[in-house]
C-alpha positions in Angstrom: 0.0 0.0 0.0 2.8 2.2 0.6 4.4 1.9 -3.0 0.6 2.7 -4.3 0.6 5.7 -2.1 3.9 6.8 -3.0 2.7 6.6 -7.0 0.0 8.5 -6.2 1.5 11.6 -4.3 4.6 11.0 -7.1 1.4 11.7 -9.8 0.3 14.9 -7.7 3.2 16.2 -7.1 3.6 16.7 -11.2 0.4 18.6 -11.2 1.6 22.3 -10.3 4.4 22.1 -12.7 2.1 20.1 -15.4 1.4 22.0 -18.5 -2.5 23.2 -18.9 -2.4 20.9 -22.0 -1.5 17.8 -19.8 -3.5 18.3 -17.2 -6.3 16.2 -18.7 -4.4 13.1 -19.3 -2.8 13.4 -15.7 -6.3 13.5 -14.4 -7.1 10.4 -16.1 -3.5 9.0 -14.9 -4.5 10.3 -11.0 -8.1 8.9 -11.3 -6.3 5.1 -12.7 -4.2 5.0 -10.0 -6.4 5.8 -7.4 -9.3 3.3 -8.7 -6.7 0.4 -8.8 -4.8 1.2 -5.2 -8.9 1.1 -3.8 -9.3 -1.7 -5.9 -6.0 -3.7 -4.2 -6.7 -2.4 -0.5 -9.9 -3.3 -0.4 -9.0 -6.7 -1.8 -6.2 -6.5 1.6 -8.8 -5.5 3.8 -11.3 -8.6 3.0 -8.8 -10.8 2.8 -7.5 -10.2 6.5 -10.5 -9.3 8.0 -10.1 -5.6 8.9 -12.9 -4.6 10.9 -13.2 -0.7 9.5 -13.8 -2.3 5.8 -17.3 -1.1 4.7 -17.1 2.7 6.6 -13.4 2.7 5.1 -14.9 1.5 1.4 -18.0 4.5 2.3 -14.5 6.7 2.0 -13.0 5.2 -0.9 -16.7 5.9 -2.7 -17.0 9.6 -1.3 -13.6 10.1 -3.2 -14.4 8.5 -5.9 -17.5 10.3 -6.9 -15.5 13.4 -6.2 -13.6 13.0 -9.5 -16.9 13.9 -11.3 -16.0 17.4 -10.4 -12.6 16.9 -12.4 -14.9 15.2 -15.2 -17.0 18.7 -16.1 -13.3 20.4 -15.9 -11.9 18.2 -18.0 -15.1 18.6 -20.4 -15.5 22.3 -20.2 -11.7 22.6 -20.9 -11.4 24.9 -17.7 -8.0 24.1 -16.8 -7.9 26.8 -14.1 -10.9 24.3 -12.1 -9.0 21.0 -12.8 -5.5 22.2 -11.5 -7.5 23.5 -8.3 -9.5 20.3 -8.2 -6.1 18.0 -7.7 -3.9 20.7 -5.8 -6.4 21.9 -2.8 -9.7 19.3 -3.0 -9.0 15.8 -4.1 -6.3 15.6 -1.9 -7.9 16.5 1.4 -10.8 14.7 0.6 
């Protein structure tokens, strides 16, 4: 899970420094990776019995819907909403 983390913030971290022209292909890059680590730690967390699972997978869906917001950025084009949407509110979601 750590490694997964680490790819993630690694993917972030780009963002400020991203180009407005790649922002929309690092969204989809962000949104992949965060679908797949869910996907693998809540695989973990059945597997070893983790008693948290279904308020923690309540999280992983809150977050996940939350990228609809980077959606109608990505499809109005406003660049300006997307870059704000993965600096300040996906990641304090």
């Amino acid at each position: 899970m750590d490694e997964d983390h680490a790819r993630l913030e690694a993917l972030l971290n780009t963002v400020d420094s991203a180009a407005d022209a790649a922002l929309a292909g690092l969204f989809t890059d962000i949104e992949r990776e965060t679908r797949e680590h869910f996907a693998r730690e809540e695989d973990l967390m059945q597997r070893v019995g983790v008693p948290i699972y279904h308020c923690h997978v309540a999280q992983h869906r809150l977050l996940l819907d939350a990228f609809a917001r980077g959606h109608a950025a990505v499809a109005s084009g406003n660049t300006t909403v997307l870059r704000m949407f993965l600096t300040h509110e996906f990641p304090v979601i």
